[in-house]
C-alpha positions in Angstrom: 0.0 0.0 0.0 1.4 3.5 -1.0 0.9 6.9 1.7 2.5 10.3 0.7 2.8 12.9 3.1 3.9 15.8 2.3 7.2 17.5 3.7 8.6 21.6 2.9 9.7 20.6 -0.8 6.7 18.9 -1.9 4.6 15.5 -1.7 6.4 12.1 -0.8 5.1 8.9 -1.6 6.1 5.9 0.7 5.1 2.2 0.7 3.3 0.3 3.5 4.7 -3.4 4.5 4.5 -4.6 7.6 2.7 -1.6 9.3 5.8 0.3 8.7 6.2 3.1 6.1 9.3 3.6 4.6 10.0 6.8 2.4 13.8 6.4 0.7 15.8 8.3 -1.3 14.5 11.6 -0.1 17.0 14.5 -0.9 17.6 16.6 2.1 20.0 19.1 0.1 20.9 19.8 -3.4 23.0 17.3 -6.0 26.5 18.0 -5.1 27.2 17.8 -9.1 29.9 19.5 -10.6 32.0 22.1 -9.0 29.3 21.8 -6.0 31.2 18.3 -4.9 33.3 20.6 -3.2 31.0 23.5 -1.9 28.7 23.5 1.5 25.6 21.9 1.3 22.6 23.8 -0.6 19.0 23.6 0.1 17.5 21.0 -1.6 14.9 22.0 -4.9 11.1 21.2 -4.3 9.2 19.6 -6.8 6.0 19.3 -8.3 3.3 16.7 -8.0 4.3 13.3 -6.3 7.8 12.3 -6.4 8.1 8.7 -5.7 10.3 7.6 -2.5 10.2 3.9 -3.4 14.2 2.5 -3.7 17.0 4.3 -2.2 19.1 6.8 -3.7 22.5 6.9 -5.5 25.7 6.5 -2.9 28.3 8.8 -2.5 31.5 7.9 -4.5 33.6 5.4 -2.5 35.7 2.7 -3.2 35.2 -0.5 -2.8 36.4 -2.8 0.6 40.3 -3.8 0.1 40.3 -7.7 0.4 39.5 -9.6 2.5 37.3 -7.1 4.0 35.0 -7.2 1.1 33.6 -10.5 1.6 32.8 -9.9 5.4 31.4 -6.2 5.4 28.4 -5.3 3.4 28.2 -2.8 0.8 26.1 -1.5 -2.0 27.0 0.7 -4.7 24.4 3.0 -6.4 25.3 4.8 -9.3 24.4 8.7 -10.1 25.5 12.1 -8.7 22.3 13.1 -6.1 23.4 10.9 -3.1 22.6 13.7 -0.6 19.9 11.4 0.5 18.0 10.3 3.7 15.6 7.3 4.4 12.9 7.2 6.8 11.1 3.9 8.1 7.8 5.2 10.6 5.2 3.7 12.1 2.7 5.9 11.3 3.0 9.0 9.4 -0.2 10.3 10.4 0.8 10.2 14.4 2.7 12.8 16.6 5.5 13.0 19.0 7.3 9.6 18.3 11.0 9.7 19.3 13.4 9.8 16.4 16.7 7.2 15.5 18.9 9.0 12.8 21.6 6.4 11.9 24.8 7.7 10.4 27.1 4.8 9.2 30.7 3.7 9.0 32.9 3.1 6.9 36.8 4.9 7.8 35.1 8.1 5.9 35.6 6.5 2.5 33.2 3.6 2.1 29.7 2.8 3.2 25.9 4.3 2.2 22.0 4.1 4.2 21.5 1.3 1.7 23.2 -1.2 3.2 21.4 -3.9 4.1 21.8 -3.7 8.2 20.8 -0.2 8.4 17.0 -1.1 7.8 14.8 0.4 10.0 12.3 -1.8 10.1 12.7 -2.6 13.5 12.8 0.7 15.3 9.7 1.6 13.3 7.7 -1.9 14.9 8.8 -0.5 17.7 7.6 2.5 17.5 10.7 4.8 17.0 11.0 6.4 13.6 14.4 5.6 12.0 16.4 7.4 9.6 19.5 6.7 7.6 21.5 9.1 5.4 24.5 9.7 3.0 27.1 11.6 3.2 30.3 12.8 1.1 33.2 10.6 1.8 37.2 10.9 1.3 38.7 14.0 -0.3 35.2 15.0 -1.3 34.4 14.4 2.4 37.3 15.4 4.5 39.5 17.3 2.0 41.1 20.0 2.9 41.4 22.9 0.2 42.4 26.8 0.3 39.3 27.2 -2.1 36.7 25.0 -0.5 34.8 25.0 3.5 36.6 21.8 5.4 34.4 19.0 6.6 31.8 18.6 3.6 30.9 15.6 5.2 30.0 16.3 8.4 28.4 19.6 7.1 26.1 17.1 4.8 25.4 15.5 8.3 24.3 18.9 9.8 22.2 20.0 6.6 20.5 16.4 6.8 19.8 16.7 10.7 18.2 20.5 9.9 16.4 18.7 7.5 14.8 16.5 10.1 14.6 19.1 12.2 11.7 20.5 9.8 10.2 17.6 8.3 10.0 15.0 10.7 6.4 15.7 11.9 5.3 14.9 8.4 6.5 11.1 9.0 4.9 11.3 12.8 8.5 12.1 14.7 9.4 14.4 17.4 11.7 17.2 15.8 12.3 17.5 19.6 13.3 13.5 20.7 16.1 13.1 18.1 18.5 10.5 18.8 21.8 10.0 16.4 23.5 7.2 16.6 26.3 5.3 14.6 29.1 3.2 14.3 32.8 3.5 13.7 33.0 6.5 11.4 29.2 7.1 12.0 30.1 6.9 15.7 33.0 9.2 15.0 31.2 11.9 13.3 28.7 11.5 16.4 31.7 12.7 18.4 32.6 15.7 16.3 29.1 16.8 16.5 28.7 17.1 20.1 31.7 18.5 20.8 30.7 21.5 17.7 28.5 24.5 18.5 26.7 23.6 15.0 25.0 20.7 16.3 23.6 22.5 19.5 19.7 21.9 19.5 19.7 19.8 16.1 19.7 16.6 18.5 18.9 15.6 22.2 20.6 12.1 23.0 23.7 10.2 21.1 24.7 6.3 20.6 28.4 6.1 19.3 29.2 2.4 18.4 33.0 1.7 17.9 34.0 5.7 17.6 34.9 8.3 19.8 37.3 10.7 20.3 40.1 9.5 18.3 38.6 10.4 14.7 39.9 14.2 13.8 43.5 15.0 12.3 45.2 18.6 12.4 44.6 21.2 9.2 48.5 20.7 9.1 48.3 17.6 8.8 44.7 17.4 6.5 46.7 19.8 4.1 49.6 17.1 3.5 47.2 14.2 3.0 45.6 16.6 0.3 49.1 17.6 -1.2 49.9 13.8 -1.5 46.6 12.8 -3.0 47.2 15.7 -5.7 50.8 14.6 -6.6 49.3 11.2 -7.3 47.2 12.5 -9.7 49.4 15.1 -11.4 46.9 17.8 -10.3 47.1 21.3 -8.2 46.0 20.6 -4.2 42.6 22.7 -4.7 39.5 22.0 -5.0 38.9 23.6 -8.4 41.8 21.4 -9.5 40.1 18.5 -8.1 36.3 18.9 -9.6 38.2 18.2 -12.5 39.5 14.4 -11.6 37.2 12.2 -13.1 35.6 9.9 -9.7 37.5 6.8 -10.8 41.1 8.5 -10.9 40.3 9.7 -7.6 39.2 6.6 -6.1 42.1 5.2 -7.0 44.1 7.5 -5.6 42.5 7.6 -2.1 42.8 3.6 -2.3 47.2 4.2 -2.8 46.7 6.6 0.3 45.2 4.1 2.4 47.7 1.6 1.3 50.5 3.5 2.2 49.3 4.8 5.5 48.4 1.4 6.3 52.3 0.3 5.7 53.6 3.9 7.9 54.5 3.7 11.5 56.0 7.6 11.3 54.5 10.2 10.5 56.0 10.4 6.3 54.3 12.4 4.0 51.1 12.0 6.3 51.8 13.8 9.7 51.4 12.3 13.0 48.1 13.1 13.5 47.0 11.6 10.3 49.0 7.9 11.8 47.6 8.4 15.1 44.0 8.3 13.3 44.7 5.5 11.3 42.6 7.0 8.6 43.3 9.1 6.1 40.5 11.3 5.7 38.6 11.8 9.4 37.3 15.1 10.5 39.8 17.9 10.5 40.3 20.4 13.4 39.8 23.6 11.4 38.4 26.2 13.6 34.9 26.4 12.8 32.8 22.8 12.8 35.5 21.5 14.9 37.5 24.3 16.8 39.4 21.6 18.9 40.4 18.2 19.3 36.9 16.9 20.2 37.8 15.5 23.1 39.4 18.3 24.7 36.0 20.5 23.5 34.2 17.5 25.7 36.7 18.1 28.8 35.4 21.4 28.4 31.9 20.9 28.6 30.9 20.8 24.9 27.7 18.4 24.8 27.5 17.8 28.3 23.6 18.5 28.1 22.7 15.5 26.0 22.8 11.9 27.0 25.1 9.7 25.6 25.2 6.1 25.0 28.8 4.8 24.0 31.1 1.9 23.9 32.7 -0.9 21.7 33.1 -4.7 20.6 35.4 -6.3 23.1 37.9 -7.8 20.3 37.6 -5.0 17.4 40.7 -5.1 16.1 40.1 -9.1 15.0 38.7 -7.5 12.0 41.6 -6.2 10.7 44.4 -8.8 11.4 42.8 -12.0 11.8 41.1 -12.0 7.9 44.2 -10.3 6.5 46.5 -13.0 8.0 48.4 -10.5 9.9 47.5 -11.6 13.5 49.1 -15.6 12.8 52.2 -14.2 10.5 52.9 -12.4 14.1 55.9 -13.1 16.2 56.6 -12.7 20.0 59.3 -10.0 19.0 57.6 -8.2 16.2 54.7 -7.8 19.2 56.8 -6.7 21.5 58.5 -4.2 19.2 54.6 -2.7 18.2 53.2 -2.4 21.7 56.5 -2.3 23.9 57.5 -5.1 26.1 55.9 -3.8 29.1 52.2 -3.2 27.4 53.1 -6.5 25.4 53.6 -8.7 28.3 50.6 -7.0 30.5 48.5 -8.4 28.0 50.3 -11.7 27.4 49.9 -12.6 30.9 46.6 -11.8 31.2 45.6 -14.3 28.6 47.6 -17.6 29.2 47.8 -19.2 25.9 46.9 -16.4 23.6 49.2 -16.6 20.2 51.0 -12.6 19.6 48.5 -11.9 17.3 46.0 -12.0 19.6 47.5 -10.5 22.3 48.1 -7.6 19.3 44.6 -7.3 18.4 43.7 -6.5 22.5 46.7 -4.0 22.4 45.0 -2.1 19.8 41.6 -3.0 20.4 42.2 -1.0 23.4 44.2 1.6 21.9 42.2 2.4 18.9 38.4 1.3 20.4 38.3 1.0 24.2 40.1 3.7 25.7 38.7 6.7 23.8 35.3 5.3 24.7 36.5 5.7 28.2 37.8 8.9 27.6 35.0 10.3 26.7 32.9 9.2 29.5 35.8 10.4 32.0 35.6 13.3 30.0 31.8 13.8 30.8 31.8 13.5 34.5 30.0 15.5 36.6 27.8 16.5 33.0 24.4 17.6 33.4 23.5 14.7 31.4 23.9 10.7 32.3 27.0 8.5 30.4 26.4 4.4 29.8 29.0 2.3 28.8 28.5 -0.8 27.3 30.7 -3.5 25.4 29.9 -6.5 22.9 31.0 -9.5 23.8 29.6 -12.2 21.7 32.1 -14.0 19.9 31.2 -14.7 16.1 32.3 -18.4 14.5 33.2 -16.4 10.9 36.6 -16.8 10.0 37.7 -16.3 14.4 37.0 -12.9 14.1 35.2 -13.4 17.4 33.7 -9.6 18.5 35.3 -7.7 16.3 34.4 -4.5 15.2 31.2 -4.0 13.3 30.0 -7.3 14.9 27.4 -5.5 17.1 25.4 -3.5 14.4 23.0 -6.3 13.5 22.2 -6.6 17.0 22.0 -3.3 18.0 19.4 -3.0 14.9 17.6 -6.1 15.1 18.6 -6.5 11.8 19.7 -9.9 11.6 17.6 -12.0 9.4 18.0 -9.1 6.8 19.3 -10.7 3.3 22.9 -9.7 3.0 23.4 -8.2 6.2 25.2 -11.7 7.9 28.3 -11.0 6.3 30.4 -11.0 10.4 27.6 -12.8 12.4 26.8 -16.2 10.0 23.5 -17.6 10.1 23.2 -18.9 13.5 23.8 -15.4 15.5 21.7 -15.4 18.8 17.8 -13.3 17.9 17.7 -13.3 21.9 20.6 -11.2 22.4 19.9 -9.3 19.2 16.7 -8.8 21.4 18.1 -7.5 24.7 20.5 -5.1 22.6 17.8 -3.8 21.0 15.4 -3.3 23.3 18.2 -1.0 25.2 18.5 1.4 22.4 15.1 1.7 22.0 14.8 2.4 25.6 17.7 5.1 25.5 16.2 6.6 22.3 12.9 6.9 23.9 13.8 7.9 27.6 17.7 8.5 28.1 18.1 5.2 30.2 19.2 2.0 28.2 18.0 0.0 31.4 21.9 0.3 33.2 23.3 2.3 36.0 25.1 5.5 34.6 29.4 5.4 34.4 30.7 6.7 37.6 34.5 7.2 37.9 34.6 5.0 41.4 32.6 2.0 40.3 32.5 2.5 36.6 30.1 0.0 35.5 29.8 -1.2 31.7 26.7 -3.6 30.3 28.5 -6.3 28.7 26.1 -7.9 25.8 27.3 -11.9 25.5 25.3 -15.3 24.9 24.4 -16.3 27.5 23.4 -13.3 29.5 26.4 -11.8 31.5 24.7 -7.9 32.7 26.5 -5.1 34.6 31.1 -5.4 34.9 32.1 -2.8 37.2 35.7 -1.8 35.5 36.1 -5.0 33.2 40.0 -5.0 32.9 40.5 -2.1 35.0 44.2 -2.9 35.4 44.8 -3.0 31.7 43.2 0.9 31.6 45.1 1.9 34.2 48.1 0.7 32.4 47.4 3.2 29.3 47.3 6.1 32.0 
């Protein structure tokens, strides 16, 4: 069955399955075609009569997952040039005041789209939350940084989509004034920057970052090297006029030999330590205006400490990245030692009696990359106006040992399991109960603030650890490996 509503540019037309309503593909600002790939955000055009939201929109230009990483994550790739898109999934468009789920995903800031098969909001919607996904520009399109062009375009295209909601939402039965975002890795991230900018203040009321935190910005120093590397690769001049010109698959290649090399660095090269210390080559950039600081120190500060946050991470993340890869069983005892230091390296080590280097490596920088900015954050927050829950996934998945990695979580977290193509990390026999008891926690923070947990205090600091079978409230889990970080 078909409903349209109508929003500011014009009438909508959704379809009905399930009793839930989903409306894709809707443009919350203008096609960033041309010489506009690299300019803020525009208003979006209205149109006349119905436009049809039936299949979702194009996604923004990205590469493709290096092996092996490709087989495990899921992706979809959309072709055409209007990707600054949103979806929403409601209950009922025709009620009022229903609390609001805007999902922003991951992806390092180079791959990922809404269209991916986890993100569906079908869930939240039965549940009576309406959910939204959207787009955003990724890589140098993204996260460039040009003399000629505003920094951040991507999470600018987050702030025009979340304005966007801000005055449509009614029209699909939401609560412009219950928003919730949420996301994972990058999405969780960009979640971060927000709350520590003065441009998100009153464009959302509680956040969920997944996998993400503090450790996603690097310097404009630093920003303008990565740009001045990706332009000698292409034989072009480091501006964005220069770079409208690149045709998208040149570019793409070119951020793919970025991320190669930076993955291969241990100093700083033609990248700049805050560019290794990221990991990622094109993450928000500190540039004085979306982001005027680290956001962590903006936090410390007291930047966001009026909205509620849900945060925390996978307990074995890093499995992702070297088990797959091959990286984590190549490992020696010395080479481990040499990459975390013998006294980190050994900490570990003994707290895991028969653990082989590589994984003793992947807790080194699970906790390095993932777990300790979580914690950070929260420390960061105490004494906030507003309450701080920790949680951590535990349930190991059977694909390929990569146990709870990172991006394990976000079918459970969704309720998205049984979705075709979204069982990629979990397999086919993932526990729906768990999925259940996640679930039912974000819907509870997105509809209240409280995800059914005590807040995190700095004396007992207690974290909800999510594992089949039920294990509940840790205070401190591996406290004595977090206070070895100091």
């Amino acid at each position: 069955m078909d409903t349209v509503v109508t929003v500011k540019q014009g009438r909508l037309r959704g379809r009905t399955t399930r009793h839930v309503t989903s409306f894709l593909g809707i443009p919350y600002a203008a096609c960033p075609v041309g010489d506009a790939l690299y300019r803020a955000p525009a208003p979006p055009e209205d149109w006349d009569g119905i436009r049809d939201a039936l299949a979702f929109g194009p996604t923004a230009p990205a590469p493709a997952y290096p092996s092996p990483l490709d087989r495990l994550l899921p992706d979809r790739r959309i072709p055409g040039e209007d990707f600054l898109t949103l979806n929403v999934w409601t209950p009922d468009p025709a009620a009022g005041g229903l609390p609001v789920f805007v999902w922003i995903h991951g992806g390092a800031f180079q791959h990922g789209s809404s269209a991916v098969p986890t993100y569906d909001g079908h869930a939240f919607a039965r549940d009576g939350v309406v959910f939204v996904s959207l787009n955003y520009r990724l890589g140098v399109p993204g996260f460039g940084l040009f003399p000629d062009a505003p920094a951040n375009l991507g999470l600018r295209d987050q702030l025009a989509a979340l304005a966007w909601i801000q005055d449509n939402i009614a029209a699909f039965g939401g609560d412009p004034a219950q928003v919730t975002v949420a996301g994972e890795s990058a999405g969780a991230m960009s979640i971060t920057s927000l709350l520590s900018s003065r441009h998100g203040t009153g464009l959302f009321h509680r956040a969920v970052t997944q996998s993400g935190a503090g450790q996603g910005f690097v310097t404009a120093e630093d920003a303008r090297r990565v740009t001045a590397e990706t332009a000698r690769l292409l034989g072009v001049e480091p501006t964005a006029r220069a770079f409208a010109s690149v045709p998208l698959p040149d570019l793409l290649t070119a951020q793919r030999r970025i991320s190669a090399a930076l993955a291969s660095r241990t100093d700083p090269g033609p990248f700049g330590p805050s560019v290794v210390a990221a990991a990622i080559p094109f993450p928000p950039v500190v540039d004085g205006d979306i982001l005027p600081r680290p956001p962590l120190e903006a936090i410390a500060a007291g930047a966001g400490h009026g909205i509620p946050l849900l945060t925390g991470t996978t307990t074995e993340e890093q499995r992702l990245f070297l088990v797959p890869t091959g990286v984590a069983a190549a490992l020696t005892p010395e080479a481990l030692r040499s990459i975390a230091t013998p006294a980190v390296a050994d900490a570990y080590a003994a707290a895991r009696p028969g653990a082989t280097p590589g994984d003793v490596l992947a807790a080194v920088l699970t906790d390095r990359y993932f777990r300790l900015p979580a914690i950070r954050v929260a420390e960061a927050r105490a004494g906030a106006a507003a309450t701080t829950h920790l949680y951590e996934f535990a349930w190991r998945s059977p694909v390929q040992d990569v146990g709870a990695c990172h991006a394990v979580e976000i079918g459970f977290a969704l309720d998205t399991l049984g979705r075709p193509g979204s069982g990629g990390l979990t397999g086919g026999e993932a526990p729906q109960d768990l999925a259940h008891r996640m679930h039912t926690a974000w819907v509870a923070f997105t509809t209240h603030g409280d995800p059914g947990w005590e807040p995190y205090d700095l004396r007992r600091r207690p974290v909800m650890v999510f594992d089949h079978p039920e294990r509940g409230v840790v205070e401190d889990p591996r406290g004595g490996e977090r206070r070895l970080w100091g």
